[in-house]
N, C-alpha and C positions, 0 to 999 in steps of 0.2 A: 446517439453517441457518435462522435466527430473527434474532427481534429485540426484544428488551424496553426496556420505560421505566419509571423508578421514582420515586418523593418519601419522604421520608424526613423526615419532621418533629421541629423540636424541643421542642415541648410534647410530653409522655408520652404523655399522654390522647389526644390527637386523632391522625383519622387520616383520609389524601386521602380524599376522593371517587371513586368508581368511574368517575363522568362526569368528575372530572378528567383519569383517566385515561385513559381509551377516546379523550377527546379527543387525549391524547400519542399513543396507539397507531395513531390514525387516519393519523397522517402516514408512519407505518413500515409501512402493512398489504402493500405489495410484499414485503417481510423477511418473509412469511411470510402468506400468504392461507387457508393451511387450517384454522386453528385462534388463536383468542383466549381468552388464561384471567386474568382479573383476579384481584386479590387485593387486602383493604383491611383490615388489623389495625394500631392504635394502634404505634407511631407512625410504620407503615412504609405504602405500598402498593404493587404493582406490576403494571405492563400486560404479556401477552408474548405477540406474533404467531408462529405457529409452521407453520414449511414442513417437513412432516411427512418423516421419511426414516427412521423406524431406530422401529421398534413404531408401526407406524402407529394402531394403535387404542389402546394404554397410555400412549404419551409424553405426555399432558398437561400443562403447565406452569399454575404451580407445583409443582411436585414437593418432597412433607416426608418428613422422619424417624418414625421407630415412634410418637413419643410428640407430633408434633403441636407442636415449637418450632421445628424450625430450618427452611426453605425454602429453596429455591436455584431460578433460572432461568437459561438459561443458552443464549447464541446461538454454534456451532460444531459441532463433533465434538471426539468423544474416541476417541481411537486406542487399542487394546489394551484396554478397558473391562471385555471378559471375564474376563480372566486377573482384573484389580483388582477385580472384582465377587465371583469366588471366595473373596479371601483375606479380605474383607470378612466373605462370609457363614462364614468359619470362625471370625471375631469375633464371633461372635452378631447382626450386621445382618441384618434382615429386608428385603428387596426387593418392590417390590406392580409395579413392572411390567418391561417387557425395556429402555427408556431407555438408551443410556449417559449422559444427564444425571443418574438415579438415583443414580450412585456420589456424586458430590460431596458429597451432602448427608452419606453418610456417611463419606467422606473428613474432613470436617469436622469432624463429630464426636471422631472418631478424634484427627485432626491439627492440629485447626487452622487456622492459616496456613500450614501448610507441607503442606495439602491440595496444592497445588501443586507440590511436589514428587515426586508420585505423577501425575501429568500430561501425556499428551501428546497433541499434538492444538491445534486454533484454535479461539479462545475469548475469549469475555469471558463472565464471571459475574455474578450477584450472587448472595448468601447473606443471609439474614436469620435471626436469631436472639434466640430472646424468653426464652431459659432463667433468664435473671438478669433479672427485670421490674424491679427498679429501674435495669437498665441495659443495655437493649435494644442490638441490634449489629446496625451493616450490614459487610459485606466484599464489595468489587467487586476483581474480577480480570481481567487482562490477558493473553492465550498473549504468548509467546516473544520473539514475531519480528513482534508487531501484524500478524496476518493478517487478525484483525476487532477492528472498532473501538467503543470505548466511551469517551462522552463524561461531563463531569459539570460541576454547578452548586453555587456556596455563595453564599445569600444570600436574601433575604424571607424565609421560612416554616419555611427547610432547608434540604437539600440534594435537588438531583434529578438524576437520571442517565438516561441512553437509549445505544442503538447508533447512533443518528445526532443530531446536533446539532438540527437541526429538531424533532423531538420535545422539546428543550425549549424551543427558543424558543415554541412550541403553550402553554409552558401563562405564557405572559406574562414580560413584561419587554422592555428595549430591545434595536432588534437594530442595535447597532452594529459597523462591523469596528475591530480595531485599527489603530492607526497603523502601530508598526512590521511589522505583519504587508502591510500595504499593500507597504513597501516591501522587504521581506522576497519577496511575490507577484513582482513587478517582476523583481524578482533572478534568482530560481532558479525560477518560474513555477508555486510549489507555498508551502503557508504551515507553516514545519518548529517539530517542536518541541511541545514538551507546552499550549502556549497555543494554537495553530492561529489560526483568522481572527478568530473570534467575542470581543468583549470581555465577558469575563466567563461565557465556556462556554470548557472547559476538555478538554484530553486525559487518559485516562490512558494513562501511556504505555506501550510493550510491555516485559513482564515484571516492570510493579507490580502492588502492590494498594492499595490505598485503604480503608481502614479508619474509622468514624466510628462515635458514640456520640450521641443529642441532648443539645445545649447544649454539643457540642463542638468543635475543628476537624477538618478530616479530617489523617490520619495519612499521605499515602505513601512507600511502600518498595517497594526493588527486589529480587529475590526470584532474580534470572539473568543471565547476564553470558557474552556471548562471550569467548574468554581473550585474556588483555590482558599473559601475560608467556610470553614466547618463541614459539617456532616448532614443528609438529608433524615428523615422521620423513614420510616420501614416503611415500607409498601406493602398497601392491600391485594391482593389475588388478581381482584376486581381491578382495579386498576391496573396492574401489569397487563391482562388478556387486553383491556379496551384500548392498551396502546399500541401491543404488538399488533392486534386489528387494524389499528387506524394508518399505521405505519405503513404496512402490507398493502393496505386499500388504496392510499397513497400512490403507489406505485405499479397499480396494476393497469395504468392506461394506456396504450400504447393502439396505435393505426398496424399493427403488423404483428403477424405469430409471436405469443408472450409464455413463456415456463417457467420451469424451475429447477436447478438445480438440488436434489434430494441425496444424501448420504443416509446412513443409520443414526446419524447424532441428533441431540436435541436440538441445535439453533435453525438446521435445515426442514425438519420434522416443524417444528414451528409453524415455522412462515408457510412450511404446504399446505398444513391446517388450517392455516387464518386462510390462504388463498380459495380453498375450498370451500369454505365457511362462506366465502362473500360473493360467488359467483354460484350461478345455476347449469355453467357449462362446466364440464369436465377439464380439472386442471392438468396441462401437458408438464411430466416429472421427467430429467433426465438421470438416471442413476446410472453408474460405474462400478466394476468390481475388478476386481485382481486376483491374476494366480496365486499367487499368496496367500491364504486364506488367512492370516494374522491380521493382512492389511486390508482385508474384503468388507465391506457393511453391508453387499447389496441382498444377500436373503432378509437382513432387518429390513431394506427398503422397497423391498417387494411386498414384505408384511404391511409396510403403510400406506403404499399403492394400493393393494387391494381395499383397505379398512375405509380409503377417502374413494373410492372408486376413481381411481385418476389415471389419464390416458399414458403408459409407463414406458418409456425407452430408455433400456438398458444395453449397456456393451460392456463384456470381459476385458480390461485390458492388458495388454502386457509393456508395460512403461520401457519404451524405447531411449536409453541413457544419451544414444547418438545423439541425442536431437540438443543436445547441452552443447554438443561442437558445429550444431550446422542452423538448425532455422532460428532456434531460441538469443543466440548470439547477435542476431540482428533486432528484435523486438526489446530486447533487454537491453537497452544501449547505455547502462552504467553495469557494472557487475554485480549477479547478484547471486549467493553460493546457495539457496533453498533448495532441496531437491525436489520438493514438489512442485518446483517450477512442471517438471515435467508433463506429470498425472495432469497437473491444474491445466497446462494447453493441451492434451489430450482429451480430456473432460471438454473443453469446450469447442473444440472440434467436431468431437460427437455431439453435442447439444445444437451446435452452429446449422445439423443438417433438419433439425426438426422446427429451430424457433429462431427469432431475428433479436429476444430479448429473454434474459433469463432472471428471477429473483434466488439470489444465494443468502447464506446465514452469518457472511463476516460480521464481527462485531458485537457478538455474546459473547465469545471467551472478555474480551476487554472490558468491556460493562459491567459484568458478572460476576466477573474475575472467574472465568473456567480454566485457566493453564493451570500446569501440574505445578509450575513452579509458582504459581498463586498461593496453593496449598500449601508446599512448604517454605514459601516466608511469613507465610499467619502460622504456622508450626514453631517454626524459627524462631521469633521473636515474642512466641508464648512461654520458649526457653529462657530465652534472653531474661524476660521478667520474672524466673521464679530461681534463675542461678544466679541472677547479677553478672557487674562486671567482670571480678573474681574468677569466676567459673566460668564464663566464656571466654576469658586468656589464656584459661587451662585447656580450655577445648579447643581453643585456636593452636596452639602448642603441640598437644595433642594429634594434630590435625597435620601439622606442619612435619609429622614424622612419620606420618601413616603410609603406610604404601601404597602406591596407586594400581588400583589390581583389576584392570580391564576385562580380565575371564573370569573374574569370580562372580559367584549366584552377589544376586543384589545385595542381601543385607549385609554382606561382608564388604561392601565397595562402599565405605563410611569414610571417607577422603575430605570429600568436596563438603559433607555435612558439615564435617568438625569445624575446618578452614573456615567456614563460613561465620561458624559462632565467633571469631575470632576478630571476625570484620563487625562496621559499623553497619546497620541493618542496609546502607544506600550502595556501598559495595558489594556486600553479599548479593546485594538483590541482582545488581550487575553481574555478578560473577555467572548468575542463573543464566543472562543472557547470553553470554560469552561463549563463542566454537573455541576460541585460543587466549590464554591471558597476555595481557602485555607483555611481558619477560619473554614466553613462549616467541610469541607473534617477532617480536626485537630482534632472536636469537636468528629467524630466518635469513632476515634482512643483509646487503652486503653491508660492510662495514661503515666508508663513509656515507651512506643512507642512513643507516644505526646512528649514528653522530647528527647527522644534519636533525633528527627525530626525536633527538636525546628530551626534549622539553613537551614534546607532543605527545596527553595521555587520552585516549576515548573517553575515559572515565569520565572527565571533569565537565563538558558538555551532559552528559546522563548528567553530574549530581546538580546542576544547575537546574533542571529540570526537575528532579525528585525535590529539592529542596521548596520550590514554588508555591507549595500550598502551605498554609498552614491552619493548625487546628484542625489536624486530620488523623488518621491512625497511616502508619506505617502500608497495608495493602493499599490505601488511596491513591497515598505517593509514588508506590511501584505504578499502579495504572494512569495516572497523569503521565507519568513521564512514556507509559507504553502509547498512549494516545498521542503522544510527541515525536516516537521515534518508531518504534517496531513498529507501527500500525501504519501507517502510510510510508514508510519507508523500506517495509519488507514486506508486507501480508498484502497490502491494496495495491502498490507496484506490481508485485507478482500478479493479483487477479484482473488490473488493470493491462495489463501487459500481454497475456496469456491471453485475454479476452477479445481484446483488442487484435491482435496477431490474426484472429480466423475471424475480427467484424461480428463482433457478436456483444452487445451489451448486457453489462451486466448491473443488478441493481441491488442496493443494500440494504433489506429495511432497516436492520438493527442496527445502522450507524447513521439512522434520521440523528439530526443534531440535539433535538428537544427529546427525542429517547433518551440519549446520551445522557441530556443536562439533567434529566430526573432519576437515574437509577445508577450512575456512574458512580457516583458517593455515596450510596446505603451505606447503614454500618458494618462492619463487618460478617458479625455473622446472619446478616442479607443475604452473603456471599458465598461465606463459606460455610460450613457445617454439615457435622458427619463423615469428613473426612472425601467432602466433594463441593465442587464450586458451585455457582450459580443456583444457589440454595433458593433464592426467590425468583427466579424462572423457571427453576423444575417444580415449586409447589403450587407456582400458580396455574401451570399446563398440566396436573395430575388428570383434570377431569378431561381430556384433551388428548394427552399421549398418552399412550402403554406405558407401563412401569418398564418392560425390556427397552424402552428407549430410552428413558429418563434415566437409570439407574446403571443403562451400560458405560463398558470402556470403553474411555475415548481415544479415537484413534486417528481421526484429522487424513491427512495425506501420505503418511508415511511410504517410505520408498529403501526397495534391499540396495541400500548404496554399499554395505560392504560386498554382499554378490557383484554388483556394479563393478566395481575395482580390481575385484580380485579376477571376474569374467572378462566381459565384453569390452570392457574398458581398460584392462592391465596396460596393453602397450601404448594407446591414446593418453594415458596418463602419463607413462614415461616420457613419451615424445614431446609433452606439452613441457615435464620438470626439465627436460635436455633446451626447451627451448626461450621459455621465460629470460629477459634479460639481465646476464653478469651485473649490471649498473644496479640490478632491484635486490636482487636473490644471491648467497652463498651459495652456488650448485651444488658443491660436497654436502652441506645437512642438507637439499631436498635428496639429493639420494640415500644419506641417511635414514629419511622418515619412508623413503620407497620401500626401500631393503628389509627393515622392522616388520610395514607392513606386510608385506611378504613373506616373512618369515614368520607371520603370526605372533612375533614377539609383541606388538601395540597395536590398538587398531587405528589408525591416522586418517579413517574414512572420510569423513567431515573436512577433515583439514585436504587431504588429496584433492576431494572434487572441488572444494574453493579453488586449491589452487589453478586446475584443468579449465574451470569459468574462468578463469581471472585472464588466461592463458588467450583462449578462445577469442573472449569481449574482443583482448588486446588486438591480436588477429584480426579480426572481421570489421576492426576501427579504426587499424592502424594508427595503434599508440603504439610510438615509438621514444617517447620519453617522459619525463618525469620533472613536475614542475615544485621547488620548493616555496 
């Protein structure tokens, strides 16, 4: 796990500075503290920090071909390497060290762009290539399912690219946020989409490549596609364990201390299962727990420790809020309002002091469809078909007059259900996602910003995406578009980010790509049933895990963000609403939503601590305007 930065100039001749670079790589050196290898040939150059895991003494970066034109560096793992390392050297490639970044370069050679196709594993790349000096090539690439992220730039000099945006803002230019991404943040409390926050720093997105020439534009293409026409056959038992197996197996190679991150939940129970299952050494588990005991799993995950007999490091934590206005600010360098940012770089902090690489369970809720709001839009829209249209305008209607009753016991807060019948199942399903609706979000906003924004709705990028497949049931469609947006743009940012912050790799099984392609689309109730998700991963792990893990609440990383607010955070947050820019914000309604909250009149927790992130990023990035 690494992390590179590159410039790519359009005059032939010339080529960055090493000091220009070291200065980009300075901002990444967490991404990788063991090793730095520059590289500066006309008209390319590039930085790469490298957290050494797999040929500790060989893996050097830049890694080239026999004959000294092509280069590649490259921030991930490559899964299965060996077997593709073979067929290689039956092609006459010669290999200088044990890398699995090695293959690529000869992948490349070989294949091309469809290097890629021979791939698996989390990644971004880049490749440089000088074979045709009149017409040098770069090629940057993106894994699957964006499990690591790579950003890129066009304009002054070039083009320049990194694993984190920060590194290029380092080598100059404005750092403005976009408008609509402003309101876009607001929204859904995350910035979706191949534009992200930064005006004029750019995503590539997962499963392009980016292809460019100097004195050209860049080219992107998408190279992978989850399926977008019909439904798969149900899967056997058998079949599910021999791939979470193989998944697991997958990725348990590593030259340096390997664990696991272990919760009470099923996806993390899993994978410790399979890792125990395939190893005759005692697997290292890191487990976490909270004062909180609402928000605690860890006595479930001492029960699994023992049952696997595995070597078990545990810490009580108590989720320090500060860290949203001081370290997190810098590794997050687009805004991102999750509160489990917190937990999650605590957790790996702890984990960071025992193992150099950890396997976690991201990627069964989306598979599976485990979120709660999975549950009720196969709820939802088993309404929809037995009321009709009719009765869901009445329930919308309904709904539109309900009160919104923040303190009431659950089943009296029937607000958001009704409203929902009302919408068409692609809205609804967005509405699930949503911290603030557009109207809400609009209403903050200073006025002419309101104006400038009048045409820009989040929505319409979500239904672009939910509409994509077709010949599929309604839950497919919400999870396509989750594997578009929430998944690499909140959930794998944050583990990426959080991870990366204390140098600690983290590794996915359940979002191997070929997992994905085979169980992502069962039919529904694959999915759901009983009134819980991931119906065909809990049946096939029955013989496997305890029913107390299968059948518990899930409860993920939750965090007391109203304690947060209303404690240790009260005047931090006011400080941050006094200080947000007149040009973005009404000041009168954020003190408004302060006051409320305060007064326990609404609880505006969610929307508070966006806004205090949003505050903080600004701060510690010095965005000082706003680009339409």
């Amino acid at each position: 796990m690494c992390g590179f930065v590159g410039i790519a100039l359009d005059a032939l001749g010339d080529a960055p500075s090493e000091s220009r670079l070291a200065a980009m790589c300075d901002t990444i050196v967490h991404r990788g503290p063991d090793d730095r290898g520059l590289l500066s040939r006309a008209p390319f150059g590039v930085g790469f920090q490298r957290l050494s895991i797999i040929d500790l003494a060989g893996g050097h970066q830049p890694i080239f071909n026999e004959t000294g034109d092509v280069a590649v560096v490259c921030n991930g793992e490559l899964y299965g390497f060996r077997a593709v390392r073979e067929r290689l050297q039956e092609q006459g490639h010669t290999f200088r060290t044990g890398s699995d970044v090695e293959i690529l370069v000869h992948l490349y050679e070989e294949h091309g762009e469809r290097l890629v196709d021979h791939l698996v594993g989390m990644f971004a790349f880049c490749v440089l290539d000088w074979r045709d000096p009149a017409r040098p090539r770069l090629l940057l690439g993106r894994d699957r399912l964006g499990i690591k992220p790579l950003y890129w730039s066009r304009g002054g000099d070039g083009l320049r690219f990194a694993s984190e945006a920060k590194a290029i803002l380092a080598d100059g230019g404005p750092r403005r946020m976009r408008a609509e991404a402003l309101l876009d943040y607001l929204v859904l409390g995350y910035t979706p989409g191949a534009r992200g926050a930064w005006d004029g720093v750019e995503r590539v997105p997962p499963a392009h490549l980016l292809s460019w020439s100097p004195g050209e534009e860049p080219v992107l293409k998408r190279y992978w596609d989850l399926p977008t026409d019909g439904m798969r056959d149900p899967a056997r038992d058998e079949e599910v364990l021999e791939w979470v197996d193989r998944v697991v197996s997958d990725r348990m190679i590593a030259d340096v201390p390997l664990g696991a991150f272990l919760s009470g939940g099923v996806d993390s129970t899993a994978v410790v299962t399979s890792m125990a299952s395939a190893t005759g050494e005692p697997v290292v588990a890191c487990s976490v727990g909270f004062a909180e005991k609402r928000f605690d799993e860890l006595d479930t995950a001492r029960a699994t420790a023992r049952r696997l007999g595995l070597v078990h490091h545990t810490a009580v934590l108590d989720p320090d809020p500060t860290l949203a206005t001081t370290v997190l600010p810098w590794h997050f360098d687009e805004p991102l309002a999750d509160p489990s940012t917190v937990p999650t770089y605590l957790v790996s902090r702890m984990a960071r002091e025992h193992v150099t690489v950890a396997l976690a369970g991201d990627g069964g809720d989306e598979t599976f469809a485990g979120y709660r709001r999975h549950l009720f839009d196969v709820a939802e829209n088993r309404v929809r078909a037995m009321v009709g249209p009719l009765g869901c305008r009445l329930a919308g209607w309904v709904g539109s007059w309900y009160p919104k009753l923040d303190r009431a016991p659950r089943f009296l807060r029937a607000r958001s259900v009704l409203r929902n019948f009302g919408l068409d199942p692609a809205r609804a399903y967005f509405a699930s996602l949503q911290q603030l609706d557009r109207a809400a979000a609009t209403d903050l906003l200073a006025p002419d910003l309101a104006g400038e924004l009048a045409a820009h709705d989040p929505f319409e990028a979500f239904r672009d995406l939910y509409d994509r497949p077709r010949n599929v049931d309604a839950l497919y469609r919400a999870q396509y578009a989750d594997f578009h947006g929430f998944l690499p743009d909140r959930i794998l940012t944050k583990t990426d980010r959080a991870s990366m912050g204390v140098s600690l790799e983290v590794r996915v099984p359940l979002l191997d790509h070929r997992f994905v392609e085979r169980f992502a689309n069962l039919p529904t109730a694959e999915k759901v049933q009983g009134g819980k998700g991931k119906h065909a991963l809990r049946r096939a792990l029955r013989p496997r895990v305890p029913d107390d893990v299968l059948d518990g609440a899930k409860r993920g990383f939750d965090t007391p963000l109203r304690a947060w607010i209303r404690g240790p955070l009260a005047g931090t947050v006011a400080d941050a609403l006094e200080t947000l820019p007149d040009a973005w914000f009404r000041r009168a309604r954020l003190r408004e939503l302060l006051a409320e909250h305060t007064a326990g009149a609404r609880d505006h927790s969610n929307l508070l601590w966006s806004l205090l992130v949003l505050e903080h990023w600004r701060r510690r990035h010095d965005v000082t305007d706003l680009a339409g």
